[in-house]
N, C-alpha and C positions, 0 to 999 in steps of 0.2 A: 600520196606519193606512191609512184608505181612504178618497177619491182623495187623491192629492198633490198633485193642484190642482184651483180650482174657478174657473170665467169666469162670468161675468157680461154681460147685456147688458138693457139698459132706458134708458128715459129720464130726461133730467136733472128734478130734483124727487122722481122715485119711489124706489122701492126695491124691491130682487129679493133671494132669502134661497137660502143652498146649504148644504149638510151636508156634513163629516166625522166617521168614527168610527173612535174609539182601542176599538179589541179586547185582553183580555187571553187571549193563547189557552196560557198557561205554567202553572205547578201552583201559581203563588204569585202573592200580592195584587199588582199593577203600583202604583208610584205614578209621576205624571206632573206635568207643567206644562206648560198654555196658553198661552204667551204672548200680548201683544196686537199688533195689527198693528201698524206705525209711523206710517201713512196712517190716524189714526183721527178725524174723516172722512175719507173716503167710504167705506172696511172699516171695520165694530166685530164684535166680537163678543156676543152675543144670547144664549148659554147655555153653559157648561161653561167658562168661561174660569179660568186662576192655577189652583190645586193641586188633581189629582183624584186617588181611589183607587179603582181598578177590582180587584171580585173575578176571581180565576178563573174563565174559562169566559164572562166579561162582557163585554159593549162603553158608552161612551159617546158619545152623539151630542153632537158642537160644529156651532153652528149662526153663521153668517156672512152678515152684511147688509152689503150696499151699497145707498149713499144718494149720488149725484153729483150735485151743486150745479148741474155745467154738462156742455156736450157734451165730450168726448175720452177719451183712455181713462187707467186708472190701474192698476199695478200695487203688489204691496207683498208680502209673505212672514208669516208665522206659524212660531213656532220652539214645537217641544216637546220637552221633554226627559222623561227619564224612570230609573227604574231599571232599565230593560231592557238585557242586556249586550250584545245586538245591535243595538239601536237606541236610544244612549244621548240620540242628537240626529235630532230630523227636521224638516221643513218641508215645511206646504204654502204653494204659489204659488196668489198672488191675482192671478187679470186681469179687469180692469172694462171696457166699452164702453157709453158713452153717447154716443147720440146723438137728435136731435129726429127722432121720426116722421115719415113723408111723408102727406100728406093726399089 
C-alpha cells in the first residue's frame, strides 16, 4: 500500500481529493477491506471503499475527499485489512488543514 498517509490543505467550503493504492504484487488473488474513516465528514471516501479483490500482479486506487466546513485542522485514520500474511492490518493517516485564504 502506497502512501501511508495523505494531508490535505484547502479552504473551508471546498474540497481537495488524494489517492491510495493497494497492490497485489503475490501469486495469489489479495482480498482486502476499506474501511471508512470515523471523521466522516470532513474525510469520506469516493471510490474503492468495504470489500475488494485484487488479481495478481494488480493494484487498486482508493480515492479520499476532504470537505472542511470550517477553518482548523482534522485528522482521522483508515484501517485495511486483508489476507495478506504480512500485512494482515494497515492504515493510512488522514491530516487535513483548512484554513481561509489571505487576499
Amino acid at each position: 500500500m502506497s502512501p501511508h498517509s495523505l494531508h490535505f490543505d484547502t479552504a473551508p467550503g471546498t474540497t481537495e481529493r488524494e489517492n491510495f493504492t493497494i497492490s497485489d504484487t503475490g501469486t495469489g488473488t489479495l482480498h482486502a477491506n476499506v474501511g471508512l474513516p470515523k471523521h466522516d465528514p470532513p474525510f469520506s471516501i469516493l471510490s474503492n471503499s468495504g470489500a475488494l479483490t485484487i488479481p495478481p500482479g494488480s493494484s487498486v486506487t482508493v480515492t479520499v475527499q476532504y470537505a472542511p466546513a470550517k477553518k482548523g485542522s482534522n485528522s482521522d485514520k483508515i484501517l485495511i485489512t486483508s489476507d495478506d500474511r504480512k500485512h494482515k492490518k494497515d492504515t493510512v493517516d488522514l491530516k487535513g488543514k483548512s484554513k481561509v485564504p489571505k487576499h
